[in-house]
N, C-alpha and C positions, 0 to 999 in steps of 0.2 A: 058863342065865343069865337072867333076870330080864325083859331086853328081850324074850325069849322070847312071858313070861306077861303080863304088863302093857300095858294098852291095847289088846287085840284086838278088835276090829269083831264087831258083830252077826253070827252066824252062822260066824266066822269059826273054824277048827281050828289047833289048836296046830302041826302040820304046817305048816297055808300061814302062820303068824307066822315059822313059824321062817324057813322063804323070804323073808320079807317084812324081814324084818330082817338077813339076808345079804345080799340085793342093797343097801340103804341102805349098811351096814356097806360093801359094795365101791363103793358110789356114793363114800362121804364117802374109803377111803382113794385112790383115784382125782383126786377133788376135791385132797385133801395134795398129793398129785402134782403135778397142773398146778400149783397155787396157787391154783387157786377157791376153796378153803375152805384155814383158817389157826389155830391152835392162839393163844385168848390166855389170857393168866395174870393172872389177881388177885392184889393185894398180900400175900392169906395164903397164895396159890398155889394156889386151885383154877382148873379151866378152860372154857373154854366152845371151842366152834367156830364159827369168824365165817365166814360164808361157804355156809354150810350151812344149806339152807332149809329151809321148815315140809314143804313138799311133800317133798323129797329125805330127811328123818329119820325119816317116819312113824312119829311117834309115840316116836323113841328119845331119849333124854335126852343131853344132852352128858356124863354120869358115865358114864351106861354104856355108852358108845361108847368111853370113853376109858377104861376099864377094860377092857373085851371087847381093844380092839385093842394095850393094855397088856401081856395077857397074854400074845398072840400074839407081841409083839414083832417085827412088822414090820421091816427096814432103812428103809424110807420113812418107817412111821411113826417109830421114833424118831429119825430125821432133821427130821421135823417137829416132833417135843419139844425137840429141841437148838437147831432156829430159835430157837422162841418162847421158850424161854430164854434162848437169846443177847438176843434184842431188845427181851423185856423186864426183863431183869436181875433176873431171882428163877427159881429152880428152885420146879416141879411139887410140890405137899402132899399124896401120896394121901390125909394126914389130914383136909384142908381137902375133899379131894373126896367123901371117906366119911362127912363129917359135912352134906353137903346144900349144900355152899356155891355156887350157882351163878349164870348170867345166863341173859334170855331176847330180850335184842340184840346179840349176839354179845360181847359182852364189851365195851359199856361202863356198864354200872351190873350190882351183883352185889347177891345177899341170899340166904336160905335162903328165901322166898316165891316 
């Protein structure tokens, strides 16, 4: 997966990214859990994760956190897509999320920048 190779630290081996991005990935579906962190959706329907810190992501992007964990197909997680659909009255765009469209304050202003 992408999150894998992407932004790896000085020194650092493919090996510990992949760690590195496992624990985040079990930080953020944990966070769903409690309600620490929260699924919001943009009017084209891409998404971001509110709640979810610079420290707690290292480095992972809200696309492909939500894609990785898409795949999986979680019960939590997608109980967490069905909230933030419910509340905010638009279903999820994988097309909107596959074309870049995201935020970097948890969802409230969105761009492809």
């Amino acid at each position: 997966m992408p999150c894998d190779t992407v932004r790896t630290m000085p020194q650092q081996t493919f090996a510990e990214r992949q760690e590195e991005v496992r624990r985040a990935l079990n930080g953020l579906r944990k966070d769903l859990v409690s309600g620490r962190a929260r699924i919001a959706i943009a009017a084209n329907g891409a998404v971001a994760f509110a709640g979810w810190g610079n420290e707690d992501r290292r480095g992972i992007t809200d696309a492909c956190a939500y894609r990785t964990l898409a795949v999986e197909g979680a019960w939590a997680f997608r109980q967490a897509v069905a909230r933030a659909e419910a509340q905010h009255g638009r279903k999820v765009n994988d097309r909107a999320v596959a074309a870049g469209f995201h935020s970097h304050d948890g969802g409230t202003t969105w761009g492809r920048h």
